[in-house]
N, C-alpha and C positions, 0 to 999 in steps of 0.2 A: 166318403167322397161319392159324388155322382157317377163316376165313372164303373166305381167297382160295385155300386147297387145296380149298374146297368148291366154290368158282366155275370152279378150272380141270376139276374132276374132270363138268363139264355143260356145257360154252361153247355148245354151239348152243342150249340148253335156257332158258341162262341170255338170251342173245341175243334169244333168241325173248320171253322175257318182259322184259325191259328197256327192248327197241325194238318194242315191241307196236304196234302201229298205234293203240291207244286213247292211249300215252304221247306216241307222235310230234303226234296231232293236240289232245293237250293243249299242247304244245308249240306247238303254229301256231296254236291258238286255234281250229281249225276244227271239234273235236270236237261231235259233235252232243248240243244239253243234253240233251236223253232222254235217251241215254245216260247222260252223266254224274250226272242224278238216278238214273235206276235202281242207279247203282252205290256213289252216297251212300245211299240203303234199306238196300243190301246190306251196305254198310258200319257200318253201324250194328248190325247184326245179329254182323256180325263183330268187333265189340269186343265184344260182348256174352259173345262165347265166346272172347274173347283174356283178357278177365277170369278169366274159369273155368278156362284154360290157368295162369295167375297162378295162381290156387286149387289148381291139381292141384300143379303147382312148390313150394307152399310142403310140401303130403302128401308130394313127394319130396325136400326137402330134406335136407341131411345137416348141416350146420353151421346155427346160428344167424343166421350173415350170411347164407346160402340164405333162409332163413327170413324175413330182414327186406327182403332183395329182391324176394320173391312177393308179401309183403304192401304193399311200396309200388307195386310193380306195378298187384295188384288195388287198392288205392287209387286209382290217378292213373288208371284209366280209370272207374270207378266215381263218385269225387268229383269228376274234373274236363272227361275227353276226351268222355265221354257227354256232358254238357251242352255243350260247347263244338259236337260233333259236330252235337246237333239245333240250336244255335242257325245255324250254318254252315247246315242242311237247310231250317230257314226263310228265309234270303236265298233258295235256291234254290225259295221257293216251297213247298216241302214241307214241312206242319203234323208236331209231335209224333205225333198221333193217326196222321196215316196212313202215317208212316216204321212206325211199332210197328204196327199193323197188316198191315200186307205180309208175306206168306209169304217164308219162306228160299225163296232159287232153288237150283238145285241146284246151280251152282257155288259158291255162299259153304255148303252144307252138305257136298259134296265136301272141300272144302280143312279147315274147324273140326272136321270129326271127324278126319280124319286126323290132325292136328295134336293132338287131343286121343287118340287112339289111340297115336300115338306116344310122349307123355310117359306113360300108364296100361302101355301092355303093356313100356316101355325107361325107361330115368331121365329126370335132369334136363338131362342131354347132349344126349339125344337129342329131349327136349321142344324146347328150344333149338334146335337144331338144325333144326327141321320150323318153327320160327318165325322163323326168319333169313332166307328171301326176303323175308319182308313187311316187319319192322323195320330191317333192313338195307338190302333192294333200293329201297324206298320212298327212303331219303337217297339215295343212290348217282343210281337215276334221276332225282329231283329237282337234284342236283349235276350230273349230264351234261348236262341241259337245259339247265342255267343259262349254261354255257359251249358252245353253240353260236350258232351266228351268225345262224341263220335262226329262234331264239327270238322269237316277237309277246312282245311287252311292252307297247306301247299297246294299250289295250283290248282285251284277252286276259282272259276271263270265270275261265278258269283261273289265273290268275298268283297269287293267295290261296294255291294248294293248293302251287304249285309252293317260293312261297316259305316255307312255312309246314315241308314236310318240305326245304329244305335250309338253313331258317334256325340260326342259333346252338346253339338252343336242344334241337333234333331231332339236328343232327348230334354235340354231346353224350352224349345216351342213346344213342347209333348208337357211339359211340366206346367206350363204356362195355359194351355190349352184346358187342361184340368182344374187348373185353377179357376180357371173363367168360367167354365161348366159351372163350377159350385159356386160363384158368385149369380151365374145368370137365377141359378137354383134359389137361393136366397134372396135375391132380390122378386123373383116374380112368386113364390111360395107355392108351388102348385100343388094343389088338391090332390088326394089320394087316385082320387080317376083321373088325374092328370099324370100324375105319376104312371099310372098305368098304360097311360098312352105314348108316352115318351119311350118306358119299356117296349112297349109292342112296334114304336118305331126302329129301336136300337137292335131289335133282335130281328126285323124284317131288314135295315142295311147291312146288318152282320151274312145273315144269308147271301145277299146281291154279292157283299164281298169276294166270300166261299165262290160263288158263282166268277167271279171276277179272274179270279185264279185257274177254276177249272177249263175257263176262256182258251188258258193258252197251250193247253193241253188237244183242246177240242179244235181249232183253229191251226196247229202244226197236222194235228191228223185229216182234216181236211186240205189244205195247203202248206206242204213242207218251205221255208224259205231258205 
């Protein structure tokens, strides 16, 4: 699979962002909320351009089913994952008005352009491809959590999120999404220095990720909420 030539082709990269220190102490419950509001804002901000990503994917689709993939994409974050998102950001205390409010940080504008750089200047492989840490790695780390022993489950303020990307229903699209990686892979057959470059995208978004996370570390230490 694509996915797992993409993972070996970055293992410390990919390490670095899977056992992030923000995911381990989501994992122990210890995470500090600041943190993880600031990184619910950011996140919000980042569907907002995983949609527009959907958007550009459907301008590079090549087939029809491309087509109707982009646009259920842009669909389900549009009609559904946004509201769900801000109703999720008012349990944590954080009103619509000041999620939308809040400036992009510059790690969730680092990582969304790239991602959108990638699909505009390379196809729909390669869009794909720069959006596979976050749709991917999101299950993946949610499913390692799940299976360690030192996971808090009683009153772990976190366990919503944890169950929420490794339930049924996420690891689904996550199955699906890999699938499609090795279909886009098969059908366009890329060259070994293609291949190469796809890697060198996957391991430079896995970074931004990493970065993505240390966001809300960096952003409660500068502004507590």
């Amino acid at each position: 699979m694509l996915f797992d030539d993409l993972k070996q082709s970055c293992p410390a990269d990919w390490a670095a962002y899977t056992r992030h220190p923000f995911v381990m102490q989501l994992g122990r419950g210890t995470l500090p909320q600041a943190a993880f509001r600031h990184y619910l804002i950011q996140d919000y901000h980042f569907l907002i351009h995983f949609a527009r990503a959907y958007a550009l994917a459907g301008y590079k689709a090549r087939t029809p089913d491309d087509l109707r993939r982009a646009k259920d994409g842009m669909a389900a974050i549009l009609d559904v994952e946004l509201g769900l998102h801000l109703d999720y950001c008012r349990k944590w205390g954080l009103s619509e008005e000041a999620v939308q409010a809040a400036p992009e940080a510059e790690a969730c504008l680092a990582y969304t352009r790239y991602v959108l750089e990638c699909g505009m200047s390379g196809g729909l492989l390669d869009l794909h491809v720069a959006l596979a840490p976050c749709m991917l790695g999101y299950e993946e780390i949610a499913t390692w959590l799940l299976d360690q022993p030192w996971l808090a489950r009683d009153d772990n303020p976190y366990m919503p999120w944890i169950e929420m990307y490794s339930g049924a229903e996420y690891r689904e699209a996550a199955a699906e999404e890999r699938a499609y990686l090795d279909a886009l892979v098969a059908r366009d057959a890329p060259s070994p220095t293609q291949r190469a470059g796809l890697a060198r995208t996957f391991g430079e978004a896995t970074r931004l990720e990493a970065r993505f996370w240390q966001m809300g570390f960096d952003l409660a230490a500068a502004d507590k909420l």
